[in-house]
C-alpha positions as MATLAB code, in Angstrom:
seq = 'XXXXXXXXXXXXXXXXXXXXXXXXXXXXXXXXXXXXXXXXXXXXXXXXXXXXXXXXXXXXXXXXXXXXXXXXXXXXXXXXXXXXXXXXXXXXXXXXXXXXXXXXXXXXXXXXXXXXXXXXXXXXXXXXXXXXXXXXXXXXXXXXXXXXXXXXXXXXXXXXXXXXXXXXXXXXXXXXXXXXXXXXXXXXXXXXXXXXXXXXXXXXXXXXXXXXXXXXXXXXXXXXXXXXXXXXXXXXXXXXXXXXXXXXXXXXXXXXXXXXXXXXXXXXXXXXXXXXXXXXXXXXXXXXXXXXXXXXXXXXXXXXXXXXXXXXXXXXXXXXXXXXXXXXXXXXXXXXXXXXXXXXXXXXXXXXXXXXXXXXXXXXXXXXXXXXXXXXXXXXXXXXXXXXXXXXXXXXX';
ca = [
      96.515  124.465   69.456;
      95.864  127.188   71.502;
      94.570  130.526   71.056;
      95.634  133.433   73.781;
      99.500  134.055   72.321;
      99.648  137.164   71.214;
     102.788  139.542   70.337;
     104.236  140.576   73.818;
     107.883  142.221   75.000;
     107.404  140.780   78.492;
     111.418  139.016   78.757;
     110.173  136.827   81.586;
     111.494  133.145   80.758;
     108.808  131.172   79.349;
     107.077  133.809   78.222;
     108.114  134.651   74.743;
     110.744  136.955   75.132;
     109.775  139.419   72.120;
     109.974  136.348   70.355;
     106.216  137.269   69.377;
     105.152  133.754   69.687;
     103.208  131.256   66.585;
      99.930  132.957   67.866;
     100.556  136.389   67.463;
      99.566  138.053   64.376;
     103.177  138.726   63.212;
     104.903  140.656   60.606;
     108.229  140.260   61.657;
     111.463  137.769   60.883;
     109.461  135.486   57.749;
     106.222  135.600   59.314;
     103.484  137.436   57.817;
     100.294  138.281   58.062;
      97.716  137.768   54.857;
      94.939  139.822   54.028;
      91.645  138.869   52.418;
      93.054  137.900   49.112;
      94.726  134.543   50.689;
      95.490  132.903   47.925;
      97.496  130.418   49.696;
      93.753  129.490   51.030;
      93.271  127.471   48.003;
      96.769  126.534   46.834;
      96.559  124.519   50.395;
      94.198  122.049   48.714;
      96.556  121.322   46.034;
     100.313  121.601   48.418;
     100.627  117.913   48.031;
     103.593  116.096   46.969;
     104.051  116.583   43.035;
     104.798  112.774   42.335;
     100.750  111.943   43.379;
      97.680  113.423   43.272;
      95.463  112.380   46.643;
      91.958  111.530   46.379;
      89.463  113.809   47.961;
      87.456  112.459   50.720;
      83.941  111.374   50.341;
      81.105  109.816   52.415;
      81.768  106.651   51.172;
      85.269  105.869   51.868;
      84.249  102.436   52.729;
      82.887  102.906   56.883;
      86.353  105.197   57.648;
      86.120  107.675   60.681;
      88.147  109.197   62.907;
      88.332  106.815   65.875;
      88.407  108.587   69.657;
      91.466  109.123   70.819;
      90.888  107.452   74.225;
      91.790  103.945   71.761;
      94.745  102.227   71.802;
      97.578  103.889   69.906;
     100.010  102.355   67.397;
     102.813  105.417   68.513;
     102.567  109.117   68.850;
     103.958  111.089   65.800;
     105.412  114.636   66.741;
     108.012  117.278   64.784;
     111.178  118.909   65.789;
     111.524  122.643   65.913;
     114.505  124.008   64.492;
     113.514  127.169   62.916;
     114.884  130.263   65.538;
     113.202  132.894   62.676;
     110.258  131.390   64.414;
     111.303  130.758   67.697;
     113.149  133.897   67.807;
     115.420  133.398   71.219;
     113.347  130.754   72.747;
     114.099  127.744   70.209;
     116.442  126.333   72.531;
     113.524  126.436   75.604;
     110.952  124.757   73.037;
     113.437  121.986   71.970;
     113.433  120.956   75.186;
     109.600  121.031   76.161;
     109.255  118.991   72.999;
     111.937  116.813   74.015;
     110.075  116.645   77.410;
     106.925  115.824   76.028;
     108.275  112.718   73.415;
     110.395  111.668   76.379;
     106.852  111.258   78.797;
     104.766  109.691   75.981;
     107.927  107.220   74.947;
     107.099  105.461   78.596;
     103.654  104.857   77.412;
     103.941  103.868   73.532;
     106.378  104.471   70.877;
     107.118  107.706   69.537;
     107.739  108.664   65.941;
     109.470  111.873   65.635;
     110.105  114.029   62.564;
     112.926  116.398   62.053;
     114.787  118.129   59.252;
     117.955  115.883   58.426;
     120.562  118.419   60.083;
     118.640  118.262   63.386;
     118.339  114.474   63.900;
     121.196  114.056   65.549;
     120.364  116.626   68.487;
     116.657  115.733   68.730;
     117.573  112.317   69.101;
     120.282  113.306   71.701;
     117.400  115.738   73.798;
     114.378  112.778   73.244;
     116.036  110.449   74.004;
     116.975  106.170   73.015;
     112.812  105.722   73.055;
     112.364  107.651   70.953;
     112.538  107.493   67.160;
     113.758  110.462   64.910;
     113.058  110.190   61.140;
     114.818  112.994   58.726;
     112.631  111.864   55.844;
     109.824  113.870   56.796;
     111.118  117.629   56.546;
     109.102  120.145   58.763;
     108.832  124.137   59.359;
     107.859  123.598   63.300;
     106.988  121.710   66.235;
     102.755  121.624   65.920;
     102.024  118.102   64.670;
      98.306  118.385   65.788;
      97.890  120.564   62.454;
     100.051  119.612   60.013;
     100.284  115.981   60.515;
      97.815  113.293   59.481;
      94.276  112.632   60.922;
      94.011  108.697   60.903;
      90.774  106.826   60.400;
      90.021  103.205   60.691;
      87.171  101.039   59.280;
      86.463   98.781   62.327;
      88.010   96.261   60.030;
      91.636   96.113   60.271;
      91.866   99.332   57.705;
      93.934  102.389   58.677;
      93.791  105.410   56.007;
      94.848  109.432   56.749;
      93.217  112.392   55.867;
      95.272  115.524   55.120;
      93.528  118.325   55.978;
      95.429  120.867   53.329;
      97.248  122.600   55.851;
      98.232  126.680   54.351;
      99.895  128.253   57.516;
      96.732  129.314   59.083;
      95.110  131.145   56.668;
      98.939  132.215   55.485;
      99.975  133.408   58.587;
     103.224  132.030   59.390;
     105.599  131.526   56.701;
     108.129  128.820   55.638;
     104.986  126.031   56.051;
     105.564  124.402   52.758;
     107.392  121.343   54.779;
     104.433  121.266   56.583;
     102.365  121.941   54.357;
     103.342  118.023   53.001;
     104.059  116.530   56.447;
     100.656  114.542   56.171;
     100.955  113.496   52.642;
     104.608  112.174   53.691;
     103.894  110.132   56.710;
     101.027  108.300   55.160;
     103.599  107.633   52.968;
     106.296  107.239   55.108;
     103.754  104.210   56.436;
     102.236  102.881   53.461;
      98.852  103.729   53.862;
      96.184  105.464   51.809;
      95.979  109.203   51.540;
      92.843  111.386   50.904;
      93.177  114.804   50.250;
      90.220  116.718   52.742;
      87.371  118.648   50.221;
      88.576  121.899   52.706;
      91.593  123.490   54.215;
      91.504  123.236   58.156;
      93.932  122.394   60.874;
      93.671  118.990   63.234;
      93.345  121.515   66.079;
      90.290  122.728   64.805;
      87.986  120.098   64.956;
      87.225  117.647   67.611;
      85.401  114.628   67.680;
      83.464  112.272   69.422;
      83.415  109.152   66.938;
      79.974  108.876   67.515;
      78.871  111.300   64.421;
      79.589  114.370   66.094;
      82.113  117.369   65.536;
      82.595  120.198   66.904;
      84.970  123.444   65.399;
      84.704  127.314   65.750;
      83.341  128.753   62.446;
      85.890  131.728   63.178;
      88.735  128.893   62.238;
      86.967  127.337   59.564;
      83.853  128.847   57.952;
      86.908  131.563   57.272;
      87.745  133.137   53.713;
      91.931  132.769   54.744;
      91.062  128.975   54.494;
      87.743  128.116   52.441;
      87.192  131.585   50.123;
      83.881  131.057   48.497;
      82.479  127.552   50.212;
      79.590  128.184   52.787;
      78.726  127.178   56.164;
      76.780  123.826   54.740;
      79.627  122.955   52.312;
      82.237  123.318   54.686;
      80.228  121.173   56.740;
      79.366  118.723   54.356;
      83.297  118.515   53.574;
      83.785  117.958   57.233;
      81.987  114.886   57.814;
      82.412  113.119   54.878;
      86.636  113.264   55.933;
      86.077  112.386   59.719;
      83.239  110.126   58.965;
      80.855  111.808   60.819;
      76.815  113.328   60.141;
      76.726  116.324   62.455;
      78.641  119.396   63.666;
      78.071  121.845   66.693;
      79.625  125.009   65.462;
      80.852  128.019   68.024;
      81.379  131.456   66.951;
      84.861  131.565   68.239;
      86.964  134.622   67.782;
      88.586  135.444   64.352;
      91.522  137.501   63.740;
      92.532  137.812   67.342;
      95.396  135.000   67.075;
      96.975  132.710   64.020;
      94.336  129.959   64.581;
      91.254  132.388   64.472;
      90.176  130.231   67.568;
      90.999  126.431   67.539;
      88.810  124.567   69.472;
      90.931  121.881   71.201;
      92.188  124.601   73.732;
      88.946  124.874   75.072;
      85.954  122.044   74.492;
      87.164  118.392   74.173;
      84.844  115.086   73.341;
      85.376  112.669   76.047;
      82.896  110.055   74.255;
      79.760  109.816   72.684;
      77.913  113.224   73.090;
      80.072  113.342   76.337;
      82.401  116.487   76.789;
      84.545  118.189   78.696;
      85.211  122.409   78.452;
      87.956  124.323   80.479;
      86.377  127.455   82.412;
      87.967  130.873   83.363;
      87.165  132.240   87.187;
      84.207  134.378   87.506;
      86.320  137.297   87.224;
      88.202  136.913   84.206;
      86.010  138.843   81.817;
      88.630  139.068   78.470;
      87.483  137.811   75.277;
      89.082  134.596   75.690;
      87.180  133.376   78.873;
      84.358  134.852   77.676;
      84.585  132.634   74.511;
      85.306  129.617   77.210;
      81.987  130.484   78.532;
      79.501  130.570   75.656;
      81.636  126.953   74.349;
      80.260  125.437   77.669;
      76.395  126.962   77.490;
      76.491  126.193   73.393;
      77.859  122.324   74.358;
      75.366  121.818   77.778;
      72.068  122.737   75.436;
      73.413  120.693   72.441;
      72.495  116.922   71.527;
      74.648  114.844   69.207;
      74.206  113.020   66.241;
      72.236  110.349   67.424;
      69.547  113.028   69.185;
      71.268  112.376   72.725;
      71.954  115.468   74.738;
      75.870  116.443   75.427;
      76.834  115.631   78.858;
      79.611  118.239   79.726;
      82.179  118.186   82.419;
      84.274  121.333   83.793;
      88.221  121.859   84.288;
      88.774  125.391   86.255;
      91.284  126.945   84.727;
      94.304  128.717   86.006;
      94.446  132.070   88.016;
      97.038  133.732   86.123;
      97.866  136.041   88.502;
      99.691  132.694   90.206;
     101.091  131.287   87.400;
     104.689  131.195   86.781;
     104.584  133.519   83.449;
     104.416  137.098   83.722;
     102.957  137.238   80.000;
      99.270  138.267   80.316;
      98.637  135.993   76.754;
     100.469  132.558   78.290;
      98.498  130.078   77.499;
      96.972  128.089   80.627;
      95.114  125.215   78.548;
      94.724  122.054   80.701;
      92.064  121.198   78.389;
      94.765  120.664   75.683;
      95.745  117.607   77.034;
      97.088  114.532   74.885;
      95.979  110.885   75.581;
      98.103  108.352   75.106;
      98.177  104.726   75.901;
      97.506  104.458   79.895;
      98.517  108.239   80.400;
      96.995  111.752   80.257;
      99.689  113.814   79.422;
      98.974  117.958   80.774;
     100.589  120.791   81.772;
     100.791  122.358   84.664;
     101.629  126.536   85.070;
     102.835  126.955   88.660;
      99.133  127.923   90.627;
      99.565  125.303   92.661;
      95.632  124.677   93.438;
      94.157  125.308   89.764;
      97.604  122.521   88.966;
      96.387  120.226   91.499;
      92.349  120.220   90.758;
      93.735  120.338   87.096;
      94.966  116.681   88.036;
      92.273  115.374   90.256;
      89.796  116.503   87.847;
      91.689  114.326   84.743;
      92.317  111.484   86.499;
      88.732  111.234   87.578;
      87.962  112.152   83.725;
      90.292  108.812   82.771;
      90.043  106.508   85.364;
      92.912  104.333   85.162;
      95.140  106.775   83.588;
      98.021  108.230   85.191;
      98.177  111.409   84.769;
     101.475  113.184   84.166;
     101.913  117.729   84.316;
     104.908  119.211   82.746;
     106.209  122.558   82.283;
     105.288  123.014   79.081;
     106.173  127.141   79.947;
     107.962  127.652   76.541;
     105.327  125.670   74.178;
     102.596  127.530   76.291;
     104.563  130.905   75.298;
     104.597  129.874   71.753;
     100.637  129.548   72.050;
      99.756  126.196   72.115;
     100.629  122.817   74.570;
     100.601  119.587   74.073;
      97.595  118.090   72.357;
      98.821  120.535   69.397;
     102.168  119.360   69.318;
     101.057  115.329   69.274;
      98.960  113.209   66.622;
      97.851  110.044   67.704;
      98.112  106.817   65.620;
      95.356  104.572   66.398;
      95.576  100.783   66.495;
      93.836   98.774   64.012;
];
């Protein structure tokens, strides 16, 4: 998920169109904005289905850790938007991005999509005969990356999820009760184990290198509108012990400037172990935004990981938005919030033609033996986020 999206009247297509966009700190239509006293913060942990109580995860869950997600997926789980509250006058623009999307990734492995029972019928008409649509896992919107599972596997043949509590960001954006249980429900939905994470978070908020090392924005995270009353070392103590890993490199980030307070994943990405990639603005973009981009790369370059090795870290240039094809001064350009899938890279692409192009070159030399595929993603991008939050990988065990 990305982080630039913020309330805008610009009626440019793919822009938002007033629609104020998931980003945006709204108060307008069933979204609203919480204040300190977030409740909701701590009811996340326990918005899991009534008929079981999950386990909480622990360091010892038997060798499980998040895997990278350059391995070999099982399918590609992603949700259907049907909510035009939230999508106010652009629902019909996002359908079709995430139809575009499942469509691309269905070439490459399968692809598992959820939507309320009344919509199956026209997601599976705009995805697609490759793609599956399942009504049994209800939603509230499109942005899988959050609300779905994070899968782990023991090396062994095990797969287990982790549900990372999801509460709206911080109670932002309400309905998310659906998706508050979407996790909890596909782990079901596949027969697996379920642990309950010891902290509310999002799957857009933490990245990892499956080599012991995280990294996460302690605007997102170390945050009182998801973990009131934990500290710094407990939230990262909770951390690890669901991904499976012994160390995180924490940014500042930038809280209360958009819904996610800053997830990571639109900026920094692990490409292996203690090997990174961050997107970079151009030397004259001086907003907050690029100027968080910056301090991501010089906190990453002077970093080591787990294992005491130093973080290599490799660039993307990011768009010129003066060339892009949004008007909307808070589209979000993310190439860095690309999705892997089986023999693809899957990216977007914003209309500046040369930042598109080196966007490309730059991935495919990233994943060598990857094709790389852009799409006009305008409407998802105007919604704040692109594709690596709409997508959760299921790794093959």
């Amino acid at each position: 998920m990305d982080d630039r999206d913020h309330p805008s009247t610009d009626p440019t297509p793919g822009d938002g169109n007033g629609s104020l966009g998931r980003r945006g700190f709204l108060t307008a239509a069933g979204l609203t904005v919480a204040g300190a006293a977030l409740g909701a913060a701590t009811a996340g942990r326990a918005a899991a289905d009534p008929r079981r109580t999950p386990r909480t995860a622990t360091a010892s869950a038997a060798g499980y850790a998040v895997p990278l997600d350059t391995v070999p997926h099982t399918r590609t789980w992603m949700a259907w938007p049907d909510n035009s509250t939230i999508w106010k006058g652009k629902l019909g623009g996002a359908q079709s991005n995430i139809a575009l999307i499942a469509r691309t990734i269905a070439k490459y492995e399968p692809v598992t999509m959820c939507a309320n029972p009344a919509s199956v019928a026209r997601a599976q008409s705009m995805c697609g005969s490759r793609v599956t649509v399942i009504g049994s896992v209800p939603v509230d919107d499109c942005w899988m990356r959050d609300t779905g599972p994070v899968f782990r596997t023991n090396g062994a043949g095990g797969l287990d999820a982790i549900g990372l509590n999801f509460n709206g960001w911080g109670n932002k954006q309400n309905p998310h009760g659906n998706d508050a249980l979407v996790a909890q429900r596909v782990a079901a939905y596949l027969g697996i184990p379920f642990t309950a994470a010891g902290l509310v978070t999002e799957g857009g908020a933490v990245e990892t290198d499956a080599a012991g090392t995280l990294m996460a924005t302690r605007s997102s995270i170390v945050n009182s509108n998801r973990n009131p009353g934990m500290s710094q070392a407990q939230i990262e103590t909770a951390l690890c012990a669901a991904y499976g890993a012994s160390k995180v490199i924490w940014f500042p980030g930038i809280q209360g400037q958009d819904i996610t307070d800053d997830h990571v994943d639109a900026t920094s990405r692990f490409l292996g172990a203690a090997s990174a990639v961050v997107q970079l603005p151009l030397p004259t973009d001086t907003d907050v935004w690029s100027n968080d981009e910056r301090q991501q790369y010089q906190i990453l370059s002077t970093s080591t990981g787990a294992l005491g090795t130093p973080v290599t870290v490799a660039r993307i240039q990011g768009p010129d938005y003066n060339l892009i094809r949004s008007t909307n001064p808070d589209f979000v350009g993310s190439y860095a919030n690309y999705y892997l899938c089986n023999n693809a890279v899957i990216s977007a692409q914003f209309g500046d033609t040369a930042a598109d192009a080196a966007a490309r070159s730059a991935l495919a030399r990233l994943f060598p033996g990857r094709t790389v595929e852009q799409l006009n993603i305008d409407y998802i991008g105007a919604g704040g986020g692109g594709i690596h939050c709409v997508t959760q990988q299921q790794p093959a065990v």
